[in-house]
C-alpha positions in Angstrom: -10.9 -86.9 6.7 -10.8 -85.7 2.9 -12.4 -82.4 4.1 -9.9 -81.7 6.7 -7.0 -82.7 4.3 -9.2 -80.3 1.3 -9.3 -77.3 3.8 -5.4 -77.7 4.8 -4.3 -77.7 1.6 -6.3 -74.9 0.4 -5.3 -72.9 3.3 -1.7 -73.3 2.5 -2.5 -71.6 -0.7 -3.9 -68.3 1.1 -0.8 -65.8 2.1 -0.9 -63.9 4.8 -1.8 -60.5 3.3 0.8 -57.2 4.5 -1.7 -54.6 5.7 -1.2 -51.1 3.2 -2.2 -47.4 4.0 -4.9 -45.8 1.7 -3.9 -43.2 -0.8 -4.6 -40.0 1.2 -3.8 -41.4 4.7 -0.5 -39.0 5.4 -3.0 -36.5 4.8 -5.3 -37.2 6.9 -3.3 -37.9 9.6 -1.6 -34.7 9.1 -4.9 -33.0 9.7 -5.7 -35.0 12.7 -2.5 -34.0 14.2 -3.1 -30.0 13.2 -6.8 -30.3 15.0 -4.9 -32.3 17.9 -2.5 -29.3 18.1 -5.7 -26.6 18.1 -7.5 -28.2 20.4 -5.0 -28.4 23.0 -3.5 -24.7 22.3 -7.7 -23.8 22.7 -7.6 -25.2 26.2 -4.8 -24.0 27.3 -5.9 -20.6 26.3 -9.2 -21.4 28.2 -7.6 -22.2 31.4 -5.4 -19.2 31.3 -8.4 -16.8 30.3 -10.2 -18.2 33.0 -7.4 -17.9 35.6 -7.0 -14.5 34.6 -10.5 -13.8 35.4 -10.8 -15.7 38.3 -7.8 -13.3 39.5 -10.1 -10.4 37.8 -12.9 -11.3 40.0 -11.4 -11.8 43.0 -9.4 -8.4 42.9 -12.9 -6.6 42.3 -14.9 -7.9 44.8 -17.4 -9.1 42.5 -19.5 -12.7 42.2 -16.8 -15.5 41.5 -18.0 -17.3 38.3 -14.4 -18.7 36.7 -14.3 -21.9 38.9 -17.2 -23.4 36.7 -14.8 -21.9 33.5 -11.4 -23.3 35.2 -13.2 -26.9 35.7 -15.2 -27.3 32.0 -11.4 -26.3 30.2 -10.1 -28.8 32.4 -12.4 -31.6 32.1 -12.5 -31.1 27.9 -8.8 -31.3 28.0 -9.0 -34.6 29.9 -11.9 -35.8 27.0 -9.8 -34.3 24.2 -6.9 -36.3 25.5 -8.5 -39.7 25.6 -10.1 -39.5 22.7 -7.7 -41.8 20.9 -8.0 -44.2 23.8 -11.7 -44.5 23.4 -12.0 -44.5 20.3 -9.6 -47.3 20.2 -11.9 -48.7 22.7 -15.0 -48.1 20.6 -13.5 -49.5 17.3 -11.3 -51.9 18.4 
């Protein structure tokens, strides 16, 4: 009974502490927004290279290769994406 009432009272003493950003968070974040940005600008600049080969190789007759190019830009852009969501997964 004295150890419950000797816990209680010494967890009345202990706030509840306001979570604070480090220092060079808004930086940071920044940069991870900037590299977000690149990353999707990259794969839309894949998918439309690729297209445009795909339309290349089609119009020439040739061996059709841009599918496989068409399909890897799409399936990073799906990983680049999520990767908030599983890292939130991961870490959280």
């Amino acid at each position: 009974m004295v150890i419950i009432a000797v816990h209680d009272a010494l967890l009345a003493q202990i706030g509840n502490p306001t979570p604070e950003a480090p220092p060079v968070s808004d930086k940071i974040l920044q940069m991870v927004r900037y590299l977000t940005w690149l990353v999707l600008l990259s794969g839309v600049c894949g998918i439309t290279y690729a297209g445009g080969r795909f339309a290349w190789e089609k119009w020439q007759g040739g061996p059709i290769d841009s599918p496989k190019m068409i399909a890897g830009a799409m399936i990073g852009g799906v990983v680049a994406t999520s990767a908030g969501t599983i890292m939130n997964a991961v870490v959280g």
